[in-house]
N, C-alpha and C positions, 0 to 999 in steps of 0.2 A: 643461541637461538637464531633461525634462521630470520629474517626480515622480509616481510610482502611488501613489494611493491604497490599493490594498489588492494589495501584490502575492502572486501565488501562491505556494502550496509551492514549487515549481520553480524560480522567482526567488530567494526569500528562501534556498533549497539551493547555487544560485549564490555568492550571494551571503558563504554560511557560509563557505564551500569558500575562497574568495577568501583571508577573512578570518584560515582558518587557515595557507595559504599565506605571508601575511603574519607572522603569528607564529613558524609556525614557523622564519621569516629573521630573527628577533629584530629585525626593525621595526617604527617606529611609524606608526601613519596618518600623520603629518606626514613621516616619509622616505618613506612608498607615493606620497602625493602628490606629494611634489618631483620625482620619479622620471616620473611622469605630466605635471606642470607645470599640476594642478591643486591645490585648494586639500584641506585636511582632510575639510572635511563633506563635499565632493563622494568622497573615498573612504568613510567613513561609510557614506554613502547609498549606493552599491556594492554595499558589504558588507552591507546592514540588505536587500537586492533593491529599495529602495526605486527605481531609478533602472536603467536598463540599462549596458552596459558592451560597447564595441565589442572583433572581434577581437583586433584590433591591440593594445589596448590589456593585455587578457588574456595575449594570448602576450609582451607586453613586460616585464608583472608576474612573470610566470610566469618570465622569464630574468632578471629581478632576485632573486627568491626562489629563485634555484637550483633551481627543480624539474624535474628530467631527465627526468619518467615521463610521454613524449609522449603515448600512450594517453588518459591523465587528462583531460592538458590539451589534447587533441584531444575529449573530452567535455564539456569546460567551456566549450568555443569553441560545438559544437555547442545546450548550452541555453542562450547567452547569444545565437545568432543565428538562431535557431529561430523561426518566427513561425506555427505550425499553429491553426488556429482551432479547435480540437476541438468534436467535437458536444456538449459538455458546457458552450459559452460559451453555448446557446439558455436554459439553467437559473441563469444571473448574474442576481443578484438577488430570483431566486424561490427557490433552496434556500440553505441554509448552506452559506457558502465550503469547508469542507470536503468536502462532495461532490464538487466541483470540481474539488478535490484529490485526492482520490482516482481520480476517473475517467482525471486528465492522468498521475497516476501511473502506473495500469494501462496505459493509450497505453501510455507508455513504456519499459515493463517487460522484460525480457528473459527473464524467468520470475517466477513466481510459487508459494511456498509457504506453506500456511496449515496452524495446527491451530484444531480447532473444539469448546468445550468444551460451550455451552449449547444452540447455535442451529448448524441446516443452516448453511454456507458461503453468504454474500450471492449469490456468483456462480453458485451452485448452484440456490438458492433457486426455486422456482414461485412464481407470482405470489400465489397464495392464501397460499400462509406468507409472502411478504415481507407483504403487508398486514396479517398479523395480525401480526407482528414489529412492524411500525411503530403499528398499531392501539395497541399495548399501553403507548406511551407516558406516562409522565406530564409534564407536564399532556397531552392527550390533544389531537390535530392536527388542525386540519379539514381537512372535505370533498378542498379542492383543494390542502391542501400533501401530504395525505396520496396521494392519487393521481400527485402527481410526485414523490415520494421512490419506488413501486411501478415508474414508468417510468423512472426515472431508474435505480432498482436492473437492472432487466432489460435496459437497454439495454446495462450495462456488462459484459450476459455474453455477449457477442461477442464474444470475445476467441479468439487462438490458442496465443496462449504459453502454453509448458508450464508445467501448474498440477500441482504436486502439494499434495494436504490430505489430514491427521490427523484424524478426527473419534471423539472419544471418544461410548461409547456413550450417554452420557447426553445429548448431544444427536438422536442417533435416535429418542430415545423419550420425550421431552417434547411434549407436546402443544401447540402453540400457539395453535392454531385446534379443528375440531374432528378425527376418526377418516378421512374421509372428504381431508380437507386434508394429513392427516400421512402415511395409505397414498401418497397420491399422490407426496409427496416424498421418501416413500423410491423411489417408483419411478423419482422422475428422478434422484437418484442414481446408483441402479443402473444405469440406462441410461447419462447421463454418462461414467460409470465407463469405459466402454467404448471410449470416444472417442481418438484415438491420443496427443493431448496434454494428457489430465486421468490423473493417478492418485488413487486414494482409496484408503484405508485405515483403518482401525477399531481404535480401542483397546474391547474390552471388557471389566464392569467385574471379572471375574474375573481379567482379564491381571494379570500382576505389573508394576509398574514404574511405575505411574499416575501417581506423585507427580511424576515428568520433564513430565507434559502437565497440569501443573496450573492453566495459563493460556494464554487463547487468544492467539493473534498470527498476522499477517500477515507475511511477510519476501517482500520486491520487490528481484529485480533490476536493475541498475542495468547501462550499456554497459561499467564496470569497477568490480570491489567495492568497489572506498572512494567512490562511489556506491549501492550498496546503501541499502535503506529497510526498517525495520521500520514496523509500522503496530500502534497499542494503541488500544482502542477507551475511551474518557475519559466523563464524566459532560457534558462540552459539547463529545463528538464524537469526534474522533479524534486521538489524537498521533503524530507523525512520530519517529522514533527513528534515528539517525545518525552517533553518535559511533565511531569504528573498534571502541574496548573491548567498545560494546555492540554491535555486528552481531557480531564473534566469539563473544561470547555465547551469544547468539541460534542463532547458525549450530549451535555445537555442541549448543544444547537441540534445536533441530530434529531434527537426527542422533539424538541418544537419545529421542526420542519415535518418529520412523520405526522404530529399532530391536525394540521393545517393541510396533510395531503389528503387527496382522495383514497377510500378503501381499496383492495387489490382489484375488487370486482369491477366496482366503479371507475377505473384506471384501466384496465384492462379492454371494457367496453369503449372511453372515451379515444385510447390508442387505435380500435377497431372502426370506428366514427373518422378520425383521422384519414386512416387508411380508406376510406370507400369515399373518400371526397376526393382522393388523388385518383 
């Protein structure tokens, strides 16, 4: 079997999934293997996504481990035989693998909900405020990584799935750039807003209950929720979040931040209130 060098989110998520399959069957890689009629490190490597792992061989683990929840492991099949080139392979080796991962995330998303503490939504974003988002780095990007982190941001707002975002008010009114940059991105907000599979909503800072949305996150659908992906945004990048405990979590912070925000309409108008004071 051949070995990746650097495999992606998606693999190395394969790859987990596998792993906990296996434990939870109280085996060890040496009975996963004998089971296969390969050797230890060859599961290892499986499990670490370092290596692919054919159908056959999934649904063969999958009836050794007992696991009866066809759905699952009709998902596991699917990203272990998936071979999509996403338009996000053109950007291998000129951005951080992370971007990468993010973009094959969103592909495959079946929804998407975000809350937004500091900064517009990425997805949201005009190109003017992602640049000055990204401008604002330290150490500080050149020229041309910084232009494809801007294209690379915009092209991942293509998307259709239903996106619902929280955005508290203190990100409506931080300035990133200058007055001129920030009107404008509340406008596309507002406009967004509108679209049949985006909702937005507004925490402002008078609501009560603020302390529920005290940190921003991304929560990504998955084709069944113990697939599901939280996304935290890290000091080198991004962190993937996964464990079942924490998407329940997660799920339930979501819910009580939606609670405490303003309706779409309500949010939409207070965005538009924004906007005409700039």
């Amino acid at each position: 079997m051949v070995l990746r060098r650097e495999p992606t989110a998606r693999q190395v998520r394969l790859g987990v999934e596998l792993r906990r399959l296996r434990e939870a069957a109280g085996l060890t890689t040496v009975e996963a293997a004998a089971l296969l009629g390969v050797n230890r490190v060859q599961i290892s490597q499986i499990e670490a996504g370092a290596t692919g792992v054919s159908e056959q061989r999934i649904r063969r683990l999958a009836s050794h481990y007992a696991c009866a929840d066809a759905a699952f492991i009709a998902a596991l099949v699917v990203m272990a035989t998936d071979r999509t080139q996403g338009w996000w392979e053109e950007y291998r080796g000129h951005l951080p693998t992370s971007f990468l991962d993010l973009a094959e995330l969103d592909h495959h998303a079946t929804f998407l909900r975000e809350v937004a503490i500091l900064y517009a939504p990425g997805l949201l974003q005009t190109e003017d405020y992602a640049r000055a988002v990204f401008s604002a780095r330290v150490p500080e990007l050149e020229p041309e990584e910084l232009d494809l982190r801007v294209r690379h941001r915009m092209r991942r707002q293509r998307l259709t799935r239903p996106y619902e975002v929280v955005i508290h008010e203190s990100a409506l009114r931080i300035r990133v750039s200058d007055r001129a940059a920030s009107r404008a991105q509340l406008i596309k907000l507002a406009e967004l807003s509108e679209a049949d599979h985006i909702t937005v909503r507004v925490i402002p800072f008078d609501l009560d209950g603020f302390a529920r949305a005290a940190s921003a996150m991304t929560y990504v659908g998955g084709p069944v929720p113990k697939l599901d992906t939280v996304v935290r945004d890290v000091p080198h990048g991004s962190a993937f979040i996964d464990s079942e405990a924490q998407l329940a979590a997660f799920r339930t912070r979501f819910r009580k931040v939606e609670a405490v925000s303003l309706t779409p309409e309500q949010s939409r108008d207070f965005i538009d209130r924004l906007a005409k004071e700039l």
